[in-house]
N, C-alpha and C positions, 0 to 999 in steps of 0.2 A: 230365416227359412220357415215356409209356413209350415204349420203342425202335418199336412197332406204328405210333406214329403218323406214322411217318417213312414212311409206306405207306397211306396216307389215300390214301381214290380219292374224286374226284366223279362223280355220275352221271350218265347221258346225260341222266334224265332230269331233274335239278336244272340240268345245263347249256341245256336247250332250252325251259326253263320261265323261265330270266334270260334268255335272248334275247328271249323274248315278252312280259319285262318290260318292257326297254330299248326294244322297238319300239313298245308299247303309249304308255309313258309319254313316249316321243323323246328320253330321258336317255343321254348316253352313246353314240349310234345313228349309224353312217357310212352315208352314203348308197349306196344299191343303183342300179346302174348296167349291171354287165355282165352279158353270155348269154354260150352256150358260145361265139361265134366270135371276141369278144373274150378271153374266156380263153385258147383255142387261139393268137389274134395276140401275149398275152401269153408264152404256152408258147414259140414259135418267138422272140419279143425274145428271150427268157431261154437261149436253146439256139444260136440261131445266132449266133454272135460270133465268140469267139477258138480254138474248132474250127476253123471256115472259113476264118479269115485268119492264122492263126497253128499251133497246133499241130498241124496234119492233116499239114505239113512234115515234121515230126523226126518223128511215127507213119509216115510213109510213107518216108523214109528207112530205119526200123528194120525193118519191115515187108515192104516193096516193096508190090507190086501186092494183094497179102495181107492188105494193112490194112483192106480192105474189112468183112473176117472180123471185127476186131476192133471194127469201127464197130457190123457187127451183134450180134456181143455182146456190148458194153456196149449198146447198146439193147435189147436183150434184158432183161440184168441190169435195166436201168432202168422197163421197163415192167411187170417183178415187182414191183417195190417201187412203181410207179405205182396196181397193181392195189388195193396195201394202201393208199394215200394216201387213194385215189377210195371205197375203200370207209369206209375215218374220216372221209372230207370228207360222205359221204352219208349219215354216220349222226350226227356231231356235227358240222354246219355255221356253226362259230365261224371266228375269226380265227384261231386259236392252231398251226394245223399239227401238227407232231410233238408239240407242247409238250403243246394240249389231248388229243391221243388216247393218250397216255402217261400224263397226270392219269387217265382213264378205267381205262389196261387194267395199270399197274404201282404206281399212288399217287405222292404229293406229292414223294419223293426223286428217283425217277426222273424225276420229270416238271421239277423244278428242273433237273437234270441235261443232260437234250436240252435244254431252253429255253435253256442258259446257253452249249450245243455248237452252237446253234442260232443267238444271239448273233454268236458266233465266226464260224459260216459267212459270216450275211450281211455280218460288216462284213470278213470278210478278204477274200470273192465282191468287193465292193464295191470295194477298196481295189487289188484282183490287177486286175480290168476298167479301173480308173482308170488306171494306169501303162500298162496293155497301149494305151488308149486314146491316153495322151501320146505314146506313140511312135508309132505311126500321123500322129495332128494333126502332132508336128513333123517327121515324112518329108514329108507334106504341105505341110508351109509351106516346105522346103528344094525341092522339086517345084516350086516356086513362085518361088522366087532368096530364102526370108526364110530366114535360118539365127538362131538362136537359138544362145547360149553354152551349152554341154556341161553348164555348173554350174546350169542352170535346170531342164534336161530330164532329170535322172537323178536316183533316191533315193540316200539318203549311204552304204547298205550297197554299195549296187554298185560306188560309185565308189570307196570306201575299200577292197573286198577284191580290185575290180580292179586298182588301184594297186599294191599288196603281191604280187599274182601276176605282172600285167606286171614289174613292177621284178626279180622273181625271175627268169625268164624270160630279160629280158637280159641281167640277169649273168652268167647260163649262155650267153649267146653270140647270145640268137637279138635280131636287131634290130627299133628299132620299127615297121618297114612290116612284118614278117612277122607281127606279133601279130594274133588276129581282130578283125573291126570293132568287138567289145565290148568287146574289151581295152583295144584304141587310146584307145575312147572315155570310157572310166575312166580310163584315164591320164591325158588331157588335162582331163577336169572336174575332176579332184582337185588338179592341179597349178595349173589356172589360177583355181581358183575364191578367192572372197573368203576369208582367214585373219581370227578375232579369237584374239589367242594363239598354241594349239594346235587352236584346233577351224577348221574348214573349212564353208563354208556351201556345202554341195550338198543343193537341194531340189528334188521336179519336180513344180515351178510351175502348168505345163499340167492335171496331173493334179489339184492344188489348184482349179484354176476347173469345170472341169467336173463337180467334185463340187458346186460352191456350186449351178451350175446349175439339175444336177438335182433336189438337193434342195428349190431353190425350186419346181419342177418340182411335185413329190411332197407338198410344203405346201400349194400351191395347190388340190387337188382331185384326186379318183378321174376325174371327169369328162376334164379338161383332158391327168392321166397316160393315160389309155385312148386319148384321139385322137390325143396325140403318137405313143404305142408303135405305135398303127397304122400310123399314114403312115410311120413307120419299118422298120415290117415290111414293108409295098408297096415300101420302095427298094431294100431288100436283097434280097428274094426276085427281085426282079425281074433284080437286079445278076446274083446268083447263077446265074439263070437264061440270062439273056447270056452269063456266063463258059461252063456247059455248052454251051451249043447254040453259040459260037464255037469254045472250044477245042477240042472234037468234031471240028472238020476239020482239025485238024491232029494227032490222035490215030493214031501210029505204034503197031500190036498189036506189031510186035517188041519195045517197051520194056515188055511185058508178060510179057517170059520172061527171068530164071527168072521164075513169076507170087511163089513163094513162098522169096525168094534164103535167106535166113536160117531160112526153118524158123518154128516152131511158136513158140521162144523170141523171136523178132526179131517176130513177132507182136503179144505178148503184153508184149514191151518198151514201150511207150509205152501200157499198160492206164489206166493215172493221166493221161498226157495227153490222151488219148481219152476219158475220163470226163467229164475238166473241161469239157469242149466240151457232155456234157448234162446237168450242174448247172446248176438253175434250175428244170425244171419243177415243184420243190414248191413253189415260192414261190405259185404259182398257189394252191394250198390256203389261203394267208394271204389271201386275199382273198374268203371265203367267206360274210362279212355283207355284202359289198358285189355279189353275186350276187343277180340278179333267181328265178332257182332256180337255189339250188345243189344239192340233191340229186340236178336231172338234168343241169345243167352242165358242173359240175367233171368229173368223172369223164371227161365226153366232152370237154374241155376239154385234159384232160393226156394222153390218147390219142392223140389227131388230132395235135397238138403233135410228141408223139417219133414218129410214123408219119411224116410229114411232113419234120419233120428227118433222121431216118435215108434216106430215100429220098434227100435233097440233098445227104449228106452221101457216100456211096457212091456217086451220079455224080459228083462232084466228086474224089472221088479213085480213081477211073476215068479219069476228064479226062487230073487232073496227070499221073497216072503214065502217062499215056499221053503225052503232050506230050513229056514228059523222059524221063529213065534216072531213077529212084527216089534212086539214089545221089546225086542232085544236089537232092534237096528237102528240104533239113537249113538248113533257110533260116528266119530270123522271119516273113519276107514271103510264103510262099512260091506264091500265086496271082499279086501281080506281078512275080515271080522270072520264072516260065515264059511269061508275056507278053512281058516284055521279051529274055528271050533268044531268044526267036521275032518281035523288031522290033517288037512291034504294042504301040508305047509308047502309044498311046490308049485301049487297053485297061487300063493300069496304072495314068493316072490316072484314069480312072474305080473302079476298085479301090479305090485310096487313098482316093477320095474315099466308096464305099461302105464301106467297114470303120472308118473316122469315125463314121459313123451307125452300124451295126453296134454296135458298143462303148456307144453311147449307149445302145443303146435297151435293151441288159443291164443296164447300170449302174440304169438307170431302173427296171424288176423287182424286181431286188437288193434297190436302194433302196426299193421301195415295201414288200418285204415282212417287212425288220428290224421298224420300229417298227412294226407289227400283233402282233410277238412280244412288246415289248416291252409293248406296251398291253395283251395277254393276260397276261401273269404279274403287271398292274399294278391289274389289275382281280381279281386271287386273293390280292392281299394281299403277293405275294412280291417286289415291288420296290413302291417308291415310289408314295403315290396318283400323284401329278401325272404321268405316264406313262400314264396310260390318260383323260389330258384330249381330246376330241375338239372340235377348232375348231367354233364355233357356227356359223360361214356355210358353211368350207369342208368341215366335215362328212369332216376326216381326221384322224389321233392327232397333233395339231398338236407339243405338246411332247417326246414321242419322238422327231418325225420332226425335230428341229432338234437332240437329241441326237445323232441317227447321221449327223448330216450333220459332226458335230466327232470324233465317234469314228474315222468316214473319213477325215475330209480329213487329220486330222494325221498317223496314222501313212502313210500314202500320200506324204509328203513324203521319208520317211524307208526304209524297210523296202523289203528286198531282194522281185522278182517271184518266184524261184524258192519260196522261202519260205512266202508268203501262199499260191501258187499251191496247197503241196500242204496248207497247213492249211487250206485253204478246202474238196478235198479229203477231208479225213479227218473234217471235222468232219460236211459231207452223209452222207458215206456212215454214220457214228455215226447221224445221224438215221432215214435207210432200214432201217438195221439193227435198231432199236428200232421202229419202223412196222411192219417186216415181225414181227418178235417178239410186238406187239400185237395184231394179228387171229389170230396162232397161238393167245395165250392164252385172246383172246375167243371162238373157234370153237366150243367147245362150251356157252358160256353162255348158257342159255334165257330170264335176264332182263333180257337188253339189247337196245332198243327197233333194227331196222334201218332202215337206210336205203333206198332205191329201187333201190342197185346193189349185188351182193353178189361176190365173186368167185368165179367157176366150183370148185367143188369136187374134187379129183380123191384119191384115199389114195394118200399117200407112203409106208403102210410096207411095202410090197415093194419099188418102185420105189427108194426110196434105200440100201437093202443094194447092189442091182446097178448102182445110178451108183459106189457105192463101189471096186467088185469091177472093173468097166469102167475105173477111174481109176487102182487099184493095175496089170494090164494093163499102162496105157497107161506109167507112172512105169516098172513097171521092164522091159518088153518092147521098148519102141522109145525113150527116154530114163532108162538105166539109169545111163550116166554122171552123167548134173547129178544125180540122186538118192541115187547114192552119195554123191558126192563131198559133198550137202545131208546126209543122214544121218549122214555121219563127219566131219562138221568139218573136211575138205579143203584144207589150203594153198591158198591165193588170189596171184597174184601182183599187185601195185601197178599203177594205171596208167601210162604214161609219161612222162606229166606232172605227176601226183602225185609220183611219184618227184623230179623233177627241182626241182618249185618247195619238196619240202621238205627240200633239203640246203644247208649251209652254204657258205664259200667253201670252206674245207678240203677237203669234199669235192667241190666242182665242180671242184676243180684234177685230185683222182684218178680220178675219173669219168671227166672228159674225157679223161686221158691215156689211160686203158684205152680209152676210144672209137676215139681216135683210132689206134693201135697196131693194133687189130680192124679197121677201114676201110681201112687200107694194107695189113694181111693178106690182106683179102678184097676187095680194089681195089674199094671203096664211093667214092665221091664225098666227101674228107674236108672236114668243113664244124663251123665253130666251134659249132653249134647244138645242144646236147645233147640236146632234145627229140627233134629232126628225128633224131639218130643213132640214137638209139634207136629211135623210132616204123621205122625201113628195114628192123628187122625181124623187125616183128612180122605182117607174111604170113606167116612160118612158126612155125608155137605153138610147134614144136621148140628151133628156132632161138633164140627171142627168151626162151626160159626157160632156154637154156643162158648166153645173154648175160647174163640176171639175175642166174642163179647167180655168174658170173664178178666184178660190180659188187665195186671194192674198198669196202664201206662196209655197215655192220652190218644184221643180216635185217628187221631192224624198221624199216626204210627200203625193204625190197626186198617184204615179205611181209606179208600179214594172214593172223595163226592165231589158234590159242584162243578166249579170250572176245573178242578184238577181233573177229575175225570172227564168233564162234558169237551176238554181240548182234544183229548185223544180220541175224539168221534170225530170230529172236523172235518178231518179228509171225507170220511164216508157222506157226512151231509151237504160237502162240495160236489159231490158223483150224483148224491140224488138229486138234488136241484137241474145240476147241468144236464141229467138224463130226463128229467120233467121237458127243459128245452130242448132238447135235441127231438123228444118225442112231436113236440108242436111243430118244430120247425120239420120233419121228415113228414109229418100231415099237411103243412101249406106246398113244400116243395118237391114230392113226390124223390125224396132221398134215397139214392142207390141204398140197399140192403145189408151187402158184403161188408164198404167200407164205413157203416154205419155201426152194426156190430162189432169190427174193428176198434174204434173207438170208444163205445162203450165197455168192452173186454177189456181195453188197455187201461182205462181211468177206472174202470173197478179196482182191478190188479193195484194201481197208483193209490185207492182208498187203503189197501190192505197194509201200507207200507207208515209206520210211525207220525205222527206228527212232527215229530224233533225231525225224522228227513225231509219231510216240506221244510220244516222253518231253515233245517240248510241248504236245501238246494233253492230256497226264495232268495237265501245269501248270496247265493253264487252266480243269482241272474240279475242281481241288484249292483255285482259287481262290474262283472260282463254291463252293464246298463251303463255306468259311470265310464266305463273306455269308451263306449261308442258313442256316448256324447261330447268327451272330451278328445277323442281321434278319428273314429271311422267313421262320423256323419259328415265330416267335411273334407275327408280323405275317399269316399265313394267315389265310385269313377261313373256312377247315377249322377251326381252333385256336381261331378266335375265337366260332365257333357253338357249339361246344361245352363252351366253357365259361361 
């Protein structure tokens, strides 16, 4: 096969001529059900969850009152990439999402590519919802006097790398009440939980049922998923709304100054957790056979959605940081954090009990809009017929939808939150980025048939030399330092707790004795705790990088330089580069505007996200690479027509 064919496109117009097939003859055909207010009620399921009840805390910690900036632009960022979804949802109104509008605007490699990133997202979305969910349920049930054993309620990653940090920890001096609630609670699931051997059975249990749930959920019918999500969206919006209009009077404006304590960079610190709160609106796209019109639907579907969300999501942390000091919302919980420290424990459990539902009705999104992907790439030949089977009564991708329900549950018994969290992350934004990519390429194509919604037009080739020239400005005129010190490969110093959990005892004996020596010099409070000695001070950057300097114990424990540190710029030097080209090529080709920032928003966001999740999700598409050259290049029904 020549390498060209690895670049097979199908056309709008062969894809909307099989839909007409499928509808005509009932072969194959999910039942149409939702208008735009159902999709929009689906939009906010899929958006309002673990933003709201969980990470709007540590973004507004990092932030302060400032976070608001960052809610608005990653909404922003989101509703570019919305603009490109609405405009491939309205012009090929399939299941397929990124997958099918990437078959259309890049061919068949690219288009296995997203669907396989696509995969990833929903079931890691899936998996990251499930666990955020068990811990809500079991605060709940302890809210309640039910406590549940530590080794039911936590995956085996956390509890086994908590274990190994706690244990480090107290060897260095600090005791187990002073560990954080996470630590403690790793500690004790690993040590009490069931041994066969050497291995430890810590699974969470909680997060195992609510996947069975929903999935039966999600089997059962488009119909049955649509009136759940709704009444789900009524209780939360509703919650959400209570929390604003209660907490509002007890909103002190002095806990609004500084408004912005940390600046530009504390900001823009929590960009990846603040994202993850509006992953979910494309799922809406995967449901676009099942659109009574989706041409004029969707589109207004995915709008109103992040309009709607952004608005609740900026009074609410308005609220919080109003209620508290900022500095005190570094919480998992952190809506019933500031109720409860303001007594009004009846609001908390109402919380608890609304962020239970909350998490459901994401999970249930999620879940509904994996095996639609999977039914699209199953019906192109590129995975398995039986995959793209649609229940005869239920009239949903019956066999898919009982694969993801096992691809979930399992790793969800296991696999660390933080983890899933940011490949769940990096895989959306892959798909935005490639969405946004495709309406650039298709923009000036006269023979593709459009949709009812088109996106506003505007030319980006002046405008993006001067965003350029405005952002070099801004890098070295008012943050010259972080630029330098990013341009030259800068000594970095370790954290304090880095430092501390990765010395031996040899060195925790010289450690501590230099601590201790330093504390009596400088009449510190001398305390066995190595962490704690050190963390006294680091208020002063001076200070605490003289201290470091001082550590009897080699640099490679005190410092990241060279390639250790210059790996973890990578991503961002991937973004500047590719945003140098994007700038040239939106000057040769007069590149629409909207889905040009689009793409540049979403591969920022993508720099912000570790290195180690590039190098796994490069795993995951190298894997996905090896099935489709070993099955779905020559199981394509491209492949197969043609010869």
């Amino acid at each position: 096969m020549a390498f060209s064919g690895l670049f097979r496109k199908k056309t709008v117009q062969d894809i909307l001529k099989q839909v007409e097939k499928n509808e005509s003859d009932g072969h194959n055909t999910l039942g149409k059900h939702l208008t735009a207010r159902d999709l929009t009620a689906f939009g906010i399921a899929a958006i309002v969850g673990a933003g709201i009840f969980s990470t709007i805390g540590k973004a507004s910690a990092d932030g302060g009152p400032a976070v608001i900036f960052l809610f608005l632009f990653t909404a922003i960022a989101c509703s570019f990439a919305a603009f490109a979804y609405a405009e491939f949802a309205s012009m090929v109104p399939v299941s397929g999402s990124a997958y099918t509008y990437s078959y259309v605007a890049f061919g068949e490699i690219i288009a296995w590519i997203i669907g396989w990133a696509l995969i990833m997202e929903y079931a890691i979305g899936n998996i990251t919802v499930a666990i955020s969910w068990s811990d809500y349920f079991t605060g709940l049930l302890e809210s309640g006097g039910v406590y549940l054993p530590q080794w039911v309620q936590m995956d085996y990653l956390t509890a086994s790398n908590g274990f190994k940090d706690a244990t480090a920890l107290m060897q260095g001096g600090k005791s187990f009440e002073n560990l954080s609630a996470g630590l403690q609670a790793s500690y004790t699931a690993w040590t009490t939980s069931p041994v066969l051997g050497s291995f430890h059975f810590v699974a969470d249990l909680p997060a195992l049922l609510i996947i069975i749930l929903i999935t039966a959920l999600v089997y059962r019918g488009m119909k049955e998923s649509r009136n759940a999500s709704n009444l789900m969206v009524i209780i939360k919006v509703c919650i959400v709304l209570l929390v604003i209009i209660v907490g509002s009077k007890y909103v002190d404006t002095a806990n609004w100054h500084p408004f912005a304590p940390n600046g530009v960079g504390g900001v823009l610190k929590g960009v990846s957790a603040v994202f993850f709160a509006y992953i979910g609106f494309d799922a809406i796209s995967t449901t676009a056979e099942e659109c009574k019109d989706p041409q004029r639907d969707l589109p207004k579907g995915m709008m109103w959605a992040i309009i709607i969300c952004t608005i609740l999501y900026i009074a609410i942390a308005l609220v919080l940081t109003g209620m508290v000091s900022y500095t005190e919302l570094n919480v998992g919980d952190p809506l019933a954090f500031v109720f409860e420290k303001l007594d009004l424990k009846w609001m908390s459990g109402i919380i608890a009990v609304s962020a239970v539902v909350a998490m459901a009705s994401v999970l249930l999104v999620f879940q509904m809009g994996q095996p639609r992907i999977w039914m699209s790439m199953s019906r192109d030949g590129l995975l398995p017929k039986r995959f793209s089977k649609v229940h005869p009564k239920f009239k949903t991708p019956s066999y898919a939808t009982i694969v993801t329900g096992f691809v979930v549950a399992v790793p969800a018994l296991f696999l660390n939150l933080t983890m899933v969290t940011d490949l769940c992350s990096i895989g959306t934004l892959f798909a935005f980025v490639l969405v946004c990519a495709g309406v650039l390429v298709l923009q000036n194509k006269k023979d593709i048939p459009r949709g009812k919604f088109k996106t506003p037009y505007v030319n980006s080739k002046y405008i993006m030399p001067i965003l350029i020239v405005i952002g070099l400005v801004f890098s070295f005129g008012y943050n010259k330092k972080v630029t330098m010190d990013f341009l030259t490969n800068e000594t970095q110093i370790i954290s304090s707790a880095d430092i501390v959990t990765s010395l031996d005892k040899e060195h925790y004996t010289k450690v501590s004795d230099y601590l201790v020596s330093l504390d009596a010099k400088n009449n510190l409070n001398e305390t066995p705790d190595l962490e704690l000695m050190l963390s006294q001070y680091q208020q002063d950057d001076v200070k605490y990088a003289q201290v470091i300097k001082g550590l009897p114990i080699e640099d490679s424990h005190k410092y990241e330089s060279g390639f250790n540190l210059f790996k973890h710029k990578i991503p961002m030097w991937i973004f500047l580069i590719v945003l140098l080209g994007l700038t040239i090529w939106s000057y040769k080709e007069n590149l629409s505007l909207i889905p040009l920032l689009g793409l540049i928003c979403c591969l920022y966001m993508m720099a912000q996200l570790s290195v180690w999740n590039w190098i796994y999700f490069t795993i995951w598409l190298l894997i996905g690479l090896l099935i489709y050259f070993s099955f779905s290049r020559k199981n394509s029904k491209l492949n197969i027509q043609k010869a």
